[in-house]
N, C-alpha and C positions, 0 to 999 in steps of 0.2 A: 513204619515196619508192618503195621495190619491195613495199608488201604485196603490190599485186593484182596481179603479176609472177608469171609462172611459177617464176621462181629467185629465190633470197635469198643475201645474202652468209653467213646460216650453213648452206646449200647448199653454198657453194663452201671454207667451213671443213671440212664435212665431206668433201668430196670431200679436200681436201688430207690430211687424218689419213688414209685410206685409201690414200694414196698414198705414205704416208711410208716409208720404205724400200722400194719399189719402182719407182718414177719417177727418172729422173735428177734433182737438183738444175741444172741448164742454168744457163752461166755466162753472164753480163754484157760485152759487149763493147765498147769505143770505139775511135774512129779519129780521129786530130787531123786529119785529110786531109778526111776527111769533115765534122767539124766547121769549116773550114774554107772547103770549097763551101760549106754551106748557111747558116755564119753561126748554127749551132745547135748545143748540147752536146749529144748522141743517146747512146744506151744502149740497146746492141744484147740483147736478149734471146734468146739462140740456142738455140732448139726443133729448130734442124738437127744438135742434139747431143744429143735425147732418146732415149731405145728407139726403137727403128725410126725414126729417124730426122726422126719429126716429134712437134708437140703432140699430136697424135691418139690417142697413145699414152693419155695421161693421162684424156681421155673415154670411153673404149671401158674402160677397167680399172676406171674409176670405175662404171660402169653394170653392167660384167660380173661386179663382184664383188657385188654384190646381189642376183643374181637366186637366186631359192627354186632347190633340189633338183630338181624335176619340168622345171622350165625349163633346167637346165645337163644332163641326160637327154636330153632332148629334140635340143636340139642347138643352135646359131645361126648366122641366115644376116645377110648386110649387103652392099649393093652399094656403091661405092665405084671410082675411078679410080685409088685407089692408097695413100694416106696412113692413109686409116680403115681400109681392109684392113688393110694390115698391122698397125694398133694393136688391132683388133678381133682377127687370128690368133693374134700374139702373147699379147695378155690370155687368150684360150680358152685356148692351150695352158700358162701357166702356171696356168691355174685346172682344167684339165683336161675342157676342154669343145669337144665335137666342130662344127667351123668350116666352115661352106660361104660363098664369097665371089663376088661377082657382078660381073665387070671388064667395062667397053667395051673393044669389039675394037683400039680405040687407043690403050690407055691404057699408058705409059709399059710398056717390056717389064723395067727395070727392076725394077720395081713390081710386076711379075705373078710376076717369079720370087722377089721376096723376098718375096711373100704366102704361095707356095708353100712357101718356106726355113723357114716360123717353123708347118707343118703341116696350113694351111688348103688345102680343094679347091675349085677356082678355076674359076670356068665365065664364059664369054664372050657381051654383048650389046652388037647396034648400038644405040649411044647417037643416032644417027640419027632411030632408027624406034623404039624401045622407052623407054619413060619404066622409070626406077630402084625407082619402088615399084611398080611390076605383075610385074616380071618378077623381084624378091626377094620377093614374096607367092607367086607361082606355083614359084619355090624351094621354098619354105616349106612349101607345101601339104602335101606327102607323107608328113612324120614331124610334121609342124605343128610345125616349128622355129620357134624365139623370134627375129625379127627383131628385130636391130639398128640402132637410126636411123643416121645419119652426123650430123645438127647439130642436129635439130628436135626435141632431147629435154631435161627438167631434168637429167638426171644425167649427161645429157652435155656441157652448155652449165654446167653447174657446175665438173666434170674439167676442163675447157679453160679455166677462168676460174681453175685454180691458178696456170700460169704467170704471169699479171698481178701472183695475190697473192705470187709470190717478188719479182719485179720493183720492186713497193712498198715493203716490205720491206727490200730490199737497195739500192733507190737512194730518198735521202727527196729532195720538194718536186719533186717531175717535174709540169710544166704541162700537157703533154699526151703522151697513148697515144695509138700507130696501131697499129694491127690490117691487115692484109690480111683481105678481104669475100668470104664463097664463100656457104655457108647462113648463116650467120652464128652459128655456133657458137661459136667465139672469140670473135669480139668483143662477143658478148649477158653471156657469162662474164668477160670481159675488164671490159665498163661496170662488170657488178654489182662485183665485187669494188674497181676505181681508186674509183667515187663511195662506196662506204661507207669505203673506208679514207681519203680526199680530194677531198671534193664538190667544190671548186672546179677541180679535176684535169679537163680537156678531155678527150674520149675521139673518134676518128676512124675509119672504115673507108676502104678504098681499094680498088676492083673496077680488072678491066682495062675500057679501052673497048667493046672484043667483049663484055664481058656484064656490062653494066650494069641487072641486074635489079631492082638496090636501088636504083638514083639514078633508075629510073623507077617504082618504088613507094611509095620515100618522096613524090614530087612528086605522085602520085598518091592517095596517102592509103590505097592499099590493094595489096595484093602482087599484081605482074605477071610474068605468065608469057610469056617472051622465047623465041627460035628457039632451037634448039643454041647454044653461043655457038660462035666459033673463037679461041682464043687459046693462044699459048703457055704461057701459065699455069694448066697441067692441073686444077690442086686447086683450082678459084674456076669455072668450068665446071658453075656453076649454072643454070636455069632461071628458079627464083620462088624469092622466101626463104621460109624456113620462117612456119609461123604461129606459133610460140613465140618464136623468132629475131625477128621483127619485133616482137610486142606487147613485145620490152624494146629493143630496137635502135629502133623507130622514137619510143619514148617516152623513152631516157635518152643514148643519144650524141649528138654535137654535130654530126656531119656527116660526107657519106661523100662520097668525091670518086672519079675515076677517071684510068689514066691510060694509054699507049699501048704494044703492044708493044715497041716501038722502046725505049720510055724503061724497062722492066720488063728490056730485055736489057744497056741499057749499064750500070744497077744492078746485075745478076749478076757485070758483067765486074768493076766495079769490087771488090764483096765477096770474089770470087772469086784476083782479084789483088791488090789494095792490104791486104784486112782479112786475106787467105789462110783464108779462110773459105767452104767448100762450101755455097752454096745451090743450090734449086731455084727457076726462077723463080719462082713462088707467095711466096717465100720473101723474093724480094727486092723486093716491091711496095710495103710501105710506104716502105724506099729511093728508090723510083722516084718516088715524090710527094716526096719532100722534095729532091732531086735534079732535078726540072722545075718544081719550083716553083711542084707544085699544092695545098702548103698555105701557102698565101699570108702569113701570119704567123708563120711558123715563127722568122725570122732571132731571135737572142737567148733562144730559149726554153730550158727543158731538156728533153728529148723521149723519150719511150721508147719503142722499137719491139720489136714481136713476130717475130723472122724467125721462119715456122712450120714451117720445114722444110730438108730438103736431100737430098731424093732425086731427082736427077735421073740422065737415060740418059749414057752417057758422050757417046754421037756428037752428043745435042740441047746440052752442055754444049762438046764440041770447037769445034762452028759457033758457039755464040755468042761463045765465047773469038775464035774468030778474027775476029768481027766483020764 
């Protein structure tokens, strides 16, 4: 099914052995409350308990620990809003490799100072008026530092398709995986790994409304490039999917849905209070579809979601708590 795929599931083998004693194993979560609303057994796969605090960790270490001698010299740069930073900083510094990071001037403050905590030096662009890969190439220019993707790479899209394969794994006969949709790193990594280990296993993405770049390239047959989006769910604040992202996302998952901010914060409130589980909204989007009841056949299923994270601001997490 995936030769002529950019990634393979012994891709995502190999990513996991490189990550073995150094990645969190992230626990498994359930809520009979939740189970409850939706009429579905769900199994929380919590990445808001990885190193730094999301999956990202797991791509950025997979990819960093391969590169040749001349290239970790060199140096590496990667833009990012906040998740990939820090997974990228981290990985550098425990492989001992000099980090420069490229944030929009709004990206979670958070995020900017825990980019900074783990030793990477962090420079600022309006994500407004500057596109991500011009303005990490012209980083790059001056020591011709080794940029780093965010989604649109095999050894990245590998790294982030381990979490899937712990989740297999650890829970048997799950019908269907949801992924929250940003480049589509996770869930390209996510398909490969659910369809070789359970071809009949449904796999799903879920974008917010504000940036639905995927549900109008899937319909389109070819990757479109959307405004800024605006949404509170910083880490999916894509434009176009990647072109690797898409040649396995638009050929082997089953459908990508989207759903509103509204329904992405009463999903945080809930994790946050009922499960007492820290996400960021990003984090709680597949939630938020099974929870509005935008996957429409959910009730009776067994369901495994990827929360991807849990880095949020305290004052963006205050307001939502308060609803």
């Amino acid at each position: 099914m995936t030769d002529a795929l950019p990634i393979s599931f012994d891709d995502v083998l190999a990513a996991a052995g490189r990550l073995e004693g150094v990645a969190n194993r992230t626990p498994v979560m359930t809520s009979r409350t939740f189970d409850e609303m939706t009429g579905a057994t769900v199994f929380f796969k919590c990445e808001n308990y990885q190193r730094v605090g999301a999956f990202k960790f797991r791509g950025a270490y997979n990819h960093l620990s391969t590169l040749p001698p001349d290239a970790r010299r060199r140096g590496v740069v990667a833009a990012s809003s906040g998740n990939h930073a820090q997974g990228v900083a981290l990985s550098a510094r425990l492989l001992g490799i000099p980090c420069t990071i490229l944030m929009p001037e709004d990206a979670p403050a958070s995020k900017a100072a825990a980019t900074r905590g783990y030793g990477a030096t962090v420079r600022t662009y309006d994500r407004l008026r500057d596109l991500p890969e011009v303005v990490v190439r012209e980083a790059a220019g001056p020591t011709n530092a080794y940029v780093v993707p965010s989604f649109d790479d095999p050894m990245i899209m590998a790294g982030q398709g381990t979490a899937a394969l712990e989740l297999m794994r650890e829970v048997p006969e799950l019908e269907l995986v949801i992924t929250p949709l940003g480049g589509g790193g996770l869930l390209s990594g996510t398909v490969t790994a659910v369809k070789a280990l359970s071809p009949n296993t449904r796999v799903m993405g879920v974008e917010p409304e504000g940036a639905d770049d995927w549900v109008l390239s899937l319909a389109a047959g070819e990757r479109v490039l959307i405004d800024p989006p605006t949404t509170i769910a910083d880490g999916v604040r894509t434009r176009q999917p990647g072109l690797l992202t898409f040649a396995v996302i638009s050929r082997l998952v089953d459908g990508v849905v989207t759903v509103s901010d509204a329904a992405i914060e009463e999903a945080t409130r809930f994790m946050v209070l009922r499960m007492k589980t820290v996400v960021e909204p990003t984090g709680a989007i597949p939630a938020a579809a099974l929870m509005s009841g935008r996957i429409a056949d959910a009730a009776g299923k067994r369901i495994g979601v990827i929360v991807s994270g849990g880095n949020v601001d305290a004052a963006v997490l205050a307001r939502i708590l308060a609803g």
